[in-house]
N, C-alpha and C positions, 0 to 999 in steps of 0.2 A: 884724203881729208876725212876725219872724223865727223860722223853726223850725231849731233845735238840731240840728247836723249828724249828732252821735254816732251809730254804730252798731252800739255796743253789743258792737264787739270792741276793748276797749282792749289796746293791748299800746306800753307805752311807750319811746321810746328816747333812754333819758337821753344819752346820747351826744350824740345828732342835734338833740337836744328837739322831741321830736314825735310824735303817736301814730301808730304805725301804720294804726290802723283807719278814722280822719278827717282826719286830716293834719293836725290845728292842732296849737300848740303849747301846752305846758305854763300858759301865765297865760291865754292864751285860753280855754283848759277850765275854771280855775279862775274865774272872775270873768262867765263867757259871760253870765247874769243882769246885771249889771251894765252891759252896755255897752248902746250907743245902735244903734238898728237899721241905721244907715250904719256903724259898726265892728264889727257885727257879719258884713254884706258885704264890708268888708273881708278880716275873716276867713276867709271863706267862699271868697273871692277866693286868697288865699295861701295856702289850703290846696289848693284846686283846682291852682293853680300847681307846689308842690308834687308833691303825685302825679303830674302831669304829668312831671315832670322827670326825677323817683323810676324812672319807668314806659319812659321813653328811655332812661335809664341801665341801665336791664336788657335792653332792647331790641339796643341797642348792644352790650351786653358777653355777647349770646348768640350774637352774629353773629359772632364771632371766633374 
């Protein structure tokens, strides 16, 4: 069984769709129960991705 990323700080950004606090997006949160343990890696995957990116892009725009 796949364990449920959340971290219990949601703070969501309708904008971007995506929570701040775990990086998935809005149907991934909703439906997380639901899915099959390979799309739930998934998920887990492109939220990783994600933050990742999120975490360059501030990286990048402090250095300036």
């Amino acid at each position: 069984m796949i364990q449920n990323p959340c971290i219990r700080e949601c703070i969501f950004d309708y904008d971007e769709d995506y929570c701040t606090g775990c990086y998935r997006r809005l149907d991934d949160i909703w439906d997380w129960s639901g899915r099959s343990d390979s799309e739930k890696i998934e998920i887990i995957e492109r939220a990783k991705k994600l933050k990742e990116e999120l975490e360059d892009l501030e990286g990048s725009s402090s250095s300036t």
